[in-house]
N, C-alpha and C positions, 0 to 999 in steps of 0.2 A: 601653296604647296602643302602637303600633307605631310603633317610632323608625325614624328614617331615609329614611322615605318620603313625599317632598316633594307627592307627588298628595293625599295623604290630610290634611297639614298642610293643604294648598292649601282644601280640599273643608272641613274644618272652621271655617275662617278667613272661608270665603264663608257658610258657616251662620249663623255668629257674627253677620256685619253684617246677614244678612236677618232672623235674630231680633230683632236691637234696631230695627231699620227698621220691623218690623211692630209693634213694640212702640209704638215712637212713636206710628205710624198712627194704633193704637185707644186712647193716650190723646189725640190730639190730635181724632177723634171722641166719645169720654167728653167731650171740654171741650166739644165743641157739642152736646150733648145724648143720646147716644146713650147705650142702657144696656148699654155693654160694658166688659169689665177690661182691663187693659194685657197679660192673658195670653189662654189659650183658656180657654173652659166651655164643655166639653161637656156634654151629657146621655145618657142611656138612649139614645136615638135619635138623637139631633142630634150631629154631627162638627163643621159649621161654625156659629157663632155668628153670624157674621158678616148673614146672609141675604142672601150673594151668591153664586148660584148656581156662575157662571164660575169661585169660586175653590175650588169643591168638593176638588177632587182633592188641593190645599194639605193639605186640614184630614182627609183620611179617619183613621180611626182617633185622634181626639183623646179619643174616647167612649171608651177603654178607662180597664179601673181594674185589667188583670193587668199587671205589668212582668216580663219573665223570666221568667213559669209563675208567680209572685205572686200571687195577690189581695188587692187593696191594701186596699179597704172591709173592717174590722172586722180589719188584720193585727195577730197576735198576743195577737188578744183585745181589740182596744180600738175601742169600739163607739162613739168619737168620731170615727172615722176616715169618713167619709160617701163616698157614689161622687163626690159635686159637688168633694168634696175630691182624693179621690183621681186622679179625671181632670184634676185644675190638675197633677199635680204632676211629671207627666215628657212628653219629649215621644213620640210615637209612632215605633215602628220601622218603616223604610222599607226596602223591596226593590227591586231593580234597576227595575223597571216600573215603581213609583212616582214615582223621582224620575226618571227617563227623562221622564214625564209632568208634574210640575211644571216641569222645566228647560224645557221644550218652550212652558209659557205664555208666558216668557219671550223665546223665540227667535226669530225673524223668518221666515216663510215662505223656503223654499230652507235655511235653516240649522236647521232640526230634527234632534233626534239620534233 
């Protein structure tokens, strides 16, 4: 990680709380009935679990099971490694457009970036 650079500390720190926020969220729906995990599951096709449309953009690419040019289902030979597994197990990599767009849910009309 790159030391020294207060924006990037910054930018990780605000990750950190909206991880365990959303964490909360969907065990605090798991206790009222809902059949979701305290993480993401993805599928083949499905990015968001959630079945809220609004918060697509959140969740795009949770469905992968490559990390780094990886493929994580079946790595190194070991054929317990399942994609439902492999897509819990990192979070997805985001490009400037991406979170451009999640911050944006966020933001208040007139203060969009």
């Amino acid at each position: 990680v790159l030391k020294g650079l207060s924006v990037l500390t910054t930018a990780l720190q605000i990750h950190s709380v909206e991880a365990r926020h959303a964490s909360h969220i969907r065990q605090m729906l798991a206790a009222n009935g809902a059949t979701i995990k305290p993480w993401i599951t993805g599928s083949a096709t499905v990015s968001n679990d959630t079945g809220v449309a609004a918060v697509d953009a959140v969740y795009a690419g949770e469905n992968l099971d490559v990390q780094a040019g990886v493929t994580i289902t079946g790595i190194n030979g070991q054929t317990g490694v399942t994609r439902a597994a492999a897509v819990e197990c990192f979070d997805e990599p985001l490009d400037t457009a991406s979170v451009v767009t999640i911050a944006n849910l966020f933001l208040k009309a007139g203060n969009k970036l």
